[in-house]
KEFIKOL-683587 format. One record per residue (C-alpha): residue in one letter; x, y, z. Coordinates in pm, whole numbers, padded with zeros to 5 digits, always signed. Layout:
N
aXYZ...
***
This chain:
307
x-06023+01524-01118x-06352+01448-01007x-06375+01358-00661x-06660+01139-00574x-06538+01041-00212x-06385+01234+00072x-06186+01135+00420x-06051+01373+00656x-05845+01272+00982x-05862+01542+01182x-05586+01531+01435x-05468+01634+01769x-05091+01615+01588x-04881+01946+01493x-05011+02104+01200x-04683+02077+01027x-04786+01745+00928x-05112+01840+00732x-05105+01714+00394x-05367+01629+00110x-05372+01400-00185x-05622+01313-00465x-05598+00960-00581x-05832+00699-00701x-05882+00314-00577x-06074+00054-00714x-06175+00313-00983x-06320+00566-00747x-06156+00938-00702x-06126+01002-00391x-05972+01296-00176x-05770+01237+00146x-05679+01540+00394x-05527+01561+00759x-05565+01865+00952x-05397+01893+01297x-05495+02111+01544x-05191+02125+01771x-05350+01953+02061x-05604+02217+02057x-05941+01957+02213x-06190+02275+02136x-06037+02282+01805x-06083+01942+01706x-06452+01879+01823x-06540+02188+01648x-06419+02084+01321x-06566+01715+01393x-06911+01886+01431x-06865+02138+01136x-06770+01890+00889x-07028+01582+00997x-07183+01442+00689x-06938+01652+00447x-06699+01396+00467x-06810+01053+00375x-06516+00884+00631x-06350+01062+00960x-06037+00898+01083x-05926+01036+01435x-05593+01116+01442x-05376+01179+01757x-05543+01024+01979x-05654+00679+02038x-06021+00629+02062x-06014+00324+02293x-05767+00011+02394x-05826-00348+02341x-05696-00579+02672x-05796-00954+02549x-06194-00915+02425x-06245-00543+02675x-06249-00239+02532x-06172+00047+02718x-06226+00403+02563x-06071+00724+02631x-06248+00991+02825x-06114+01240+02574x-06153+01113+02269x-06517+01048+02324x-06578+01383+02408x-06392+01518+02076x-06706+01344+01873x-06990+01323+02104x-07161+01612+01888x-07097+01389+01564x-07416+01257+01423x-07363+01134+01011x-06984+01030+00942x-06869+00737+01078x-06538+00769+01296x-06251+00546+01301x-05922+00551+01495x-05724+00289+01298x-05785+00031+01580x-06020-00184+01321x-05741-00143+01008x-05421-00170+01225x-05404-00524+01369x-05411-00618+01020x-05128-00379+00855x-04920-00498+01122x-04968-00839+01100x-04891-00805+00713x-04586-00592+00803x-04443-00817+01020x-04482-01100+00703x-04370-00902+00493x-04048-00842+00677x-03970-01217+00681x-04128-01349+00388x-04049-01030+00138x-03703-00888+00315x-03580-01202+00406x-03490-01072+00752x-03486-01404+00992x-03670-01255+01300x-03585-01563+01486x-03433-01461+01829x-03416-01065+01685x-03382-00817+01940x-03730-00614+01877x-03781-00263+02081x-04126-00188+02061x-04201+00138+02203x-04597+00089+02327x-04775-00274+02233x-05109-00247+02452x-05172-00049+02110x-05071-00237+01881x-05088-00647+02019x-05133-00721+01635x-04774-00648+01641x-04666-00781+01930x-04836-01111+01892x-04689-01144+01499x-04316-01048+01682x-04385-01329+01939x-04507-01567+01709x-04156-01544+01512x-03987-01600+01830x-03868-01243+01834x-03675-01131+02155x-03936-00876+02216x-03915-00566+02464x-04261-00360+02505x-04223-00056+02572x-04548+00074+02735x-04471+00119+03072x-04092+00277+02943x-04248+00528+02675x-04604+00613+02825x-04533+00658+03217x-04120+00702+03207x-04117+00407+03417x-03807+00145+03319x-03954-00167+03347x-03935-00441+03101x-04238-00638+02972x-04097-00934+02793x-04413-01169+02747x-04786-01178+02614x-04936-01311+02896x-04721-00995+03126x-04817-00742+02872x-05184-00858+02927x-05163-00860+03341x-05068-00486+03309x-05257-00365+03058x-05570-00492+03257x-05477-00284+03559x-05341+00045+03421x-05577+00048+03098x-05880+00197+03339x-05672+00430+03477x-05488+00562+03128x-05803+00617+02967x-05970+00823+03227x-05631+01065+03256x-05609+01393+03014x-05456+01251+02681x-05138+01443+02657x-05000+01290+02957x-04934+00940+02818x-04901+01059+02448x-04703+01328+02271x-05003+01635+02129x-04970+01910+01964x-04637+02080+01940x-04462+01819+02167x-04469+01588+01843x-04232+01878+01672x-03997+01909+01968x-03637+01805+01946x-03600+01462+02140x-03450+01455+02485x-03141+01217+02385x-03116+01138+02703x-02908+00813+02882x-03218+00703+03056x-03390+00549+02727x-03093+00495+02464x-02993+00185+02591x-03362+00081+02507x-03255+00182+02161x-02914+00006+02127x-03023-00323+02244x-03236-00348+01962x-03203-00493+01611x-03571-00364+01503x-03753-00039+01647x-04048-00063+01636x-04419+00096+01707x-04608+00450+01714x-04367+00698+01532x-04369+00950+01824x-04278+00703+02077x-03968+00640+01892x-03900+00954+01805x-03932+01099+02194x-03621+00976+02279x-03424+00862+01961x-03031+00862+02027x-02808+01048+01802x-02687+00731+01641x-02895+00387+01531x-02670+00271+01332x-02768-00036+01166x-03148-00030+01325x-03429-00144+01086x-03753+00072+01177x-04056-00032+01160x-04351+00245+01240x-04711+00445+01081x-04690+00787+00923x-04329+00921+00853x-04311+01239+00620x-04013+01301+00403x-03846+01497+00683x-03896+01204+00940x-03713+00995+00664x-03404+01196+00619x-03372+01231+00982x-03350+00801+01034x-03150+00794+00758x-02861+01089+00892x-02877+00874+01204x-02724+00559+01079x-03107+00360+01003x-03015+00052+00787x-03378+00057+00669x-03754+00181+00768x-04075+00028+00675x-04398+00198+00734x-04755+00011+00744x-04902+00199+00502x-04798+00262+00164x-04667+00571+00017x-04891+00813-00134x-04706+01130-00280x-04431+01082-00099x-04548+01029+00252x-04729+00728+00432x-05078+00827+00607x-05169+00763+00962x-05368+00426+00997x-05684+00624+01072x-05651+00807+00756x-05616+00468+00583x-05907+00291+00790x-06117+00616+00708x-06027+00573+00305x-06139+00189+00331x-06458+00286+00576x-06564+00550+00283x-06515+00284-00016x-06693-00030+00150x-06940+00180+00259x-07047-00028+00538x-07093+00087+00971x-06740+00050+01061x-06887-00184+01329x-06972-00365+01079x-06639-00443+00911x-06452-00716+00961x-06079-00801+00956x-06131-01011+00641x-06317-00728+00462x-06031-00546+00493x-05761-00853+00431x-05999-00890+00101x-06007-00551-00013x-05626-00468+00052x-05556-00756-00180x-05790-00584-00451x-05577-00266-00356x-05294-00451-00401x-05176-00256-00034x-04812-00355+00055x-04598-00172+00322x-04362+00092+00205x-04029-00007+00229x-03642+00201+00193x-03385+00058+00233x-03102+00348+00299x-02831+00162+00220x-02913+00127-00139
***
């Protein structure tokens, strides 16, 4: 196969989870590749500078780029020091792509699944984010517990509204984005450690009908048993899948679709959509992408392990 466009996400994610597909969308070939650099910093911004302008997309993988609090945007000290040397290939987190998979995920829970999320008891694990989410849960009249404060800091406290989400994300978003990354998110070989298990967060876990959020939130301190749970999270590999599934998951759905057998991060997929419009990612708006996901045909992936 002829490849006339490339995306790489290079990540600050175990290496474990590299993987690389050819495929082709809207009639173009195009590869997509993930390298992780197992929280390695040095590592990353040397392969960000090596590879500028060989790649026609980068997604960032890992690590957030910046956080949205109502129309602020706060970016991350780190991250913006893993591309300040990159000059040709536009960058993209997933930030611009994922408040609209999420939406659609949500949707396609009720409208596809038929799952009534009326009044359903929804865990999810970190919402500053991912407020797509959490506004499409709240809009259903989901019984919605964000996480952020339980999953990011260890702190047990329980944000149960919009408007107290907001109030705390404004005062600990300057601070969280100004502290070393891989305190308030899982790098590197953390993301391949066995989770803790421990009594302090599975009762987060069994409250919940629907788990939902970033994968390695969940994971960090999934109890043995979730028996009956419906999942709802980004980039799962086959592995991740068989592990839900031995501990009791009724069903997961990821926000990307599958391709050969695992769903990308949302950078990766932002990246692959930056590289085909071909626009500044600045550029791009949410109904670009609603438009061309339609052309793609883009639905989340769905299993349902009882079946």
């Amino acid at each position: 196969m002829i490849i006339l466009k490339k995306v790489i996400s290079i990540s600050l994610g175990s290496d474990k989870r590299d993987h690389s597909v050819e495929t082709k969308f809207l009639g173009e070939k195009i590869l997509i590749e993930r390298i992780g650099t197992n929280g390695n910093k040095k590592k990353a911004a040397k392969l960000f500078k090596e590879l500028d302008g060989k790649y026609d997309a980068f997604g960032m993988g890992g690590i957030d780029l910046s956080i949205r609090v109502s129309d602020k945007l706060y970016f991350f000290r780190d991250a913006k020091k893993l591309i300040k040397d990159v000059k040709r290939t536009p960058v993209v987190d997933g930030s611009g792509l994922k408040d609209t998979l999420e939406r659609i995920a949500v949707e396609y829970m009720e409208d596809e699944l038929k799952i009534n999320l009326n009044q359903k008891k929804v865990l999810l694990t970190a919402a500053m984010d991912r407020f797509g989410m959490a506004e499409a849960f709240f809009e259903k009249d989901s019984d919605v517990l964000c996480g952020d404060l339980i999953f990011s800091l260890g702190l047990p406290v329980r944000i149960k509204s919009l408007k107290t989400l907001k109030v705390i994300a404004s005062l600990f978003a300057p601070i969280i984005t100004k502290l070393p990354f891989e305190i308030v998110y899982p790098t590197g070989e953390k993301q391949d450690k066995k989770n803790s298990e421990d009594d302090k967060f599975k009762i987060f876990y069994e409250e919940a009908d629907i788990i939902a959020g970033d994968f390695h939130y969940i994971k960090a301190h999934l109890p043995k048993r979730i028996d009956g749970k419906i999942i709802l999270t980004n980039t799962t590999t086959q592995k991740d899948i068989e592990n839900f599934k031995k501990r009791g998951a009724k069903s997961i759905i990821t926000t990307t679709p599958s391709l050969n057998g695992r769903s990308f991060g949302t950078n990766v997929m932002e990246a692959l959509l930056v590289a085909i419009i071909n626009k500044d990612p600045a550029q791009i708006s949410s109904e670009d992408y609603k438009d061309i996901l339609k052309k793609l045909e883009f639905k989340p992936n769905y299993i349902n392990f009882n079946k």
